[in-house]
C-alpha positions as CSV (number, residue, x, y, z in Angstrom):
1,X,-38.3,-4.4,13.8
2,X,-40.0,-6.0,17.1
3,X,-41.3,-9.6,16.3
4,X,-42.8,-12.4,18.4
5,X,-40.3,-16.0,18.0
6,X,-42.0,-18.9,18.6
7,X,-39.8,-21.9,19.0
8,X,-41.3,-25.5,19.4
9,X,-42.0,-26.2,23.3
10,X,-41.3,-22.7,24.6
11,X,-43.3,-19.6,25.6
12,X,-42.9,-17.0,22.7
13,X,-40.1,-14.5,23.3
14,X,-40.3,-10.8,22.0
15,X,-37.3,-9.6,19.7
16,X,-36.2,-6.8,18.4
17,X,-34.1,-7.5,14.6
18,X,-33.2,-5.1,11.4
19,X,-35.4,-7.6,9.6
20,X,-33.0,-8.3,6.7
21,X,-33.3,-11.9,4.6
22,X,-30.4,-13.6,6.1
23,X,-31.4,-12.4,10.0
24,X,-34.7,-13.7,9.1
25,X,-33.6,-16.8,7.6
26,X,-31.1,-17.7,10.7
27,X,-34.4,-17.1,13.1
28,X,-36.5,-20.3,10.8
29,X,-33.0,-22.4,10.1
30,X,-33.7,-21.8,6.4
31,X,-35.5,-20.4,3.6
32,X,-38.7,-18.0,5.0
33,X,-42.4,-18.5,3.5
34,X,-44.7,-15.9,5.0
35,X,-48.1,-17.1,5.6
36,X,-50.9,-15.2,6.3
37,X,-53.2,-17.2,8.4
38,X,-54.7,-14.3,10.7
39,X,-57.6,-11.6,10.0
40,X,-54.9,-8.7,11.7
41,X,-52.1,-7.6,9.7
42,X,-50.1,-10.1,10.8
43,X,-47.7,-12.5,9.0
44,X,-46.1,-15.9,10.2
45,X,-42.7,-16.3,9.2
46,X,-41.6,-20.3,8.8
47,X,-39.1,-22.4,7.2
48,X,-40.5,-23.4,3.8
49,X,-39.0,-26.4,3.9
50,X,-39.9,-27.4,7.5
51,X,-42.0,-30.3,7.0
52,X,-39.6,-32.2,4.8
53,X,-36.7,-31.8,6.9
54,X,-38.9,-33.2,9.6
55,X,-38.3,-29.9,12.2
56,X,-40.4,-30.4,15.3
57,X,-43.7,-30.0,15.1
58,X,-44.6,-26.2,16.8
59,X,-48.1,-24.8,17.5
60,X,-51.4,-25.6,15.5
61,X,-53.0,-23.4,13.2
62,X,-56.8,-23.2,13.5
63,X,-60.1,-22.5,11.4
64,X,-62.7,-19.9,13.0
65,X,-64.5,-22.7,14.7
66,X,-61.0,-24.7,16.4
67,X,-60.6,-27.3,14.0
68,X,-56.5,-27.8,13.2
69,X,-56.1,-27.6,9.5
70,X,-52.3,-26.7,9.5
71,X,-49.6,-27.8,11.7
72,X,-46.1,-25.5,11.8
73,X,-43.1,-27.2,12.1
74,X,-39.7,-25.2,13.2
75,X,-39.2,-21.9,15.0
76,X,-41.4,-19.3,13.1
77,X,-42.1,-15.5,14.0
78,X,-45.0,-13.2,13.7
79,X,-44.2,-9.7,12.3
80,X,-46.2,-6.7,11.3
81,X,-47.9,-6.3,7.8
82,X,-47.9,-2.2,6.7
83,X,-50.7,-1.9,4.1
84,X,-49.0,0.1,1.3
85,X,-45.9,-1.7,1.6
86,X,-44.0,-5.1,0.3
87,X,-41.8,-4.7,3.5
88,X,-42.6,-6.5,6.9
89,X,-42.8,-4.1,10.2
90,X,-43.0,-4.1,13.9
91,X,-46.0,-6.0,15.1
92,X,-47.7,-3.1,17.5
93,X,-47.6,-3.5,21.4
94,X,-51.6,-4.8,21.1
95,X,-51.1,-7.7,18.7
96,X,-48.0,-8.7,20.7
97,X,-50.0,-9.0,23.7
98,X,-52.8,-10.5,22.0
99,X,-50.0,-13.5,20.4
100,X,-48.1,-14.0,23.5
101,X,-51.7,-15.0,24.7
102,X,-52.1,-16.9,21.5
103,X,-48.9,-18.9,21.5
104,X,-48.3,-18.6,25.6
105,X,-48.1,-22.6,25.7
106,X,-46.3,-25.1,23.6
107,X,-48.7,-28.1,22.1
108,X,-48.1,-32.1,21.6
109,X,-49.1,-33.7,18.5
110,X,-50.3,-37.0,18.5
111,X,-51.4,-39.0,15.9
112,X,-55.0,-40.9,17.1
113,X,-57.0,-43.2,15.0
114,X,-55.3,-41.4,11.8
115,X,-56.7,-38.0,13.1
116,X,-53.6,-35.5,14.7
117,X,-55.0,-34.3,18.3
118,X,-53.2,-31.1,19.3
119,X,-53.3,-31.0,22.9
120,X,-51.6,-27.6,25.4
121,X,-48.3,-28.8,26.9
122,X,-49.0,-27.1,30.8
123,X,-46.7,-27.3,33.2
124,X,-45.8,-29.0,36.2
125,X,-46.4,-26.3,37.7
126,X,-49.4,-24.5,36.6
């Protein structure tokens, strides 16, 4: 199964795993919840328990408009979602593309006036 890792402050990374519980739950450091926070067949796999253990804060999710509602904390992954099936799948050469784009670079959480500002870590570099 080909899936996109996203690991807090780093570019996502393409892999390529037989997609069984224990593979999946040594990619997230624990116990998986699948969220399903995109239109596209598309799930984001995430340690349940990662805010409570206090892992790193990751990327932002965001509403239709670009307002944060939902931060994700730990190494997650994005794998396919087949529509007759209760199994995950490859995510298709498109949607990797499309969130490699998405993910491409890491974010910064601060908290500002009791509002958390999620701001693009760029490089140096860039």
């Amino acid at each position: 199964m080909r899936i996109l890792i996203v690991e807090p402050e780093q570019a996502p990374e393409v892999a390529d795993i037989t997609g069984s519980l224990p593979e999946m739950q040594q990619i997230v450091g624990g116990l998986i919840q699948a969220v399903y926070p995109f239109p596209e067949r598309v799930a984001l796999i995430c340690n349940e328990e990662g805010k409570m253990l206090g892992l790193p804060r990751n990327r932002g999710l965001r509403d239709e408009v670009g307002n944060l509602y939902d931060i994700i904390c730990g190494t997650f992954f994005l794998c396919g979602v087949p529509p007759d099936s209760d199994n995950f799948a490859s995510l298709t050469p498109e949607q990797i593309a499309q969130f490699q784009e998405r993910f491409q670079l890491p974010e910064a959480f601060l908290n500002v006036n009791g509002r958390i500002l999620c701001l693009p870590l760029v490089s140096q570099n860039e």
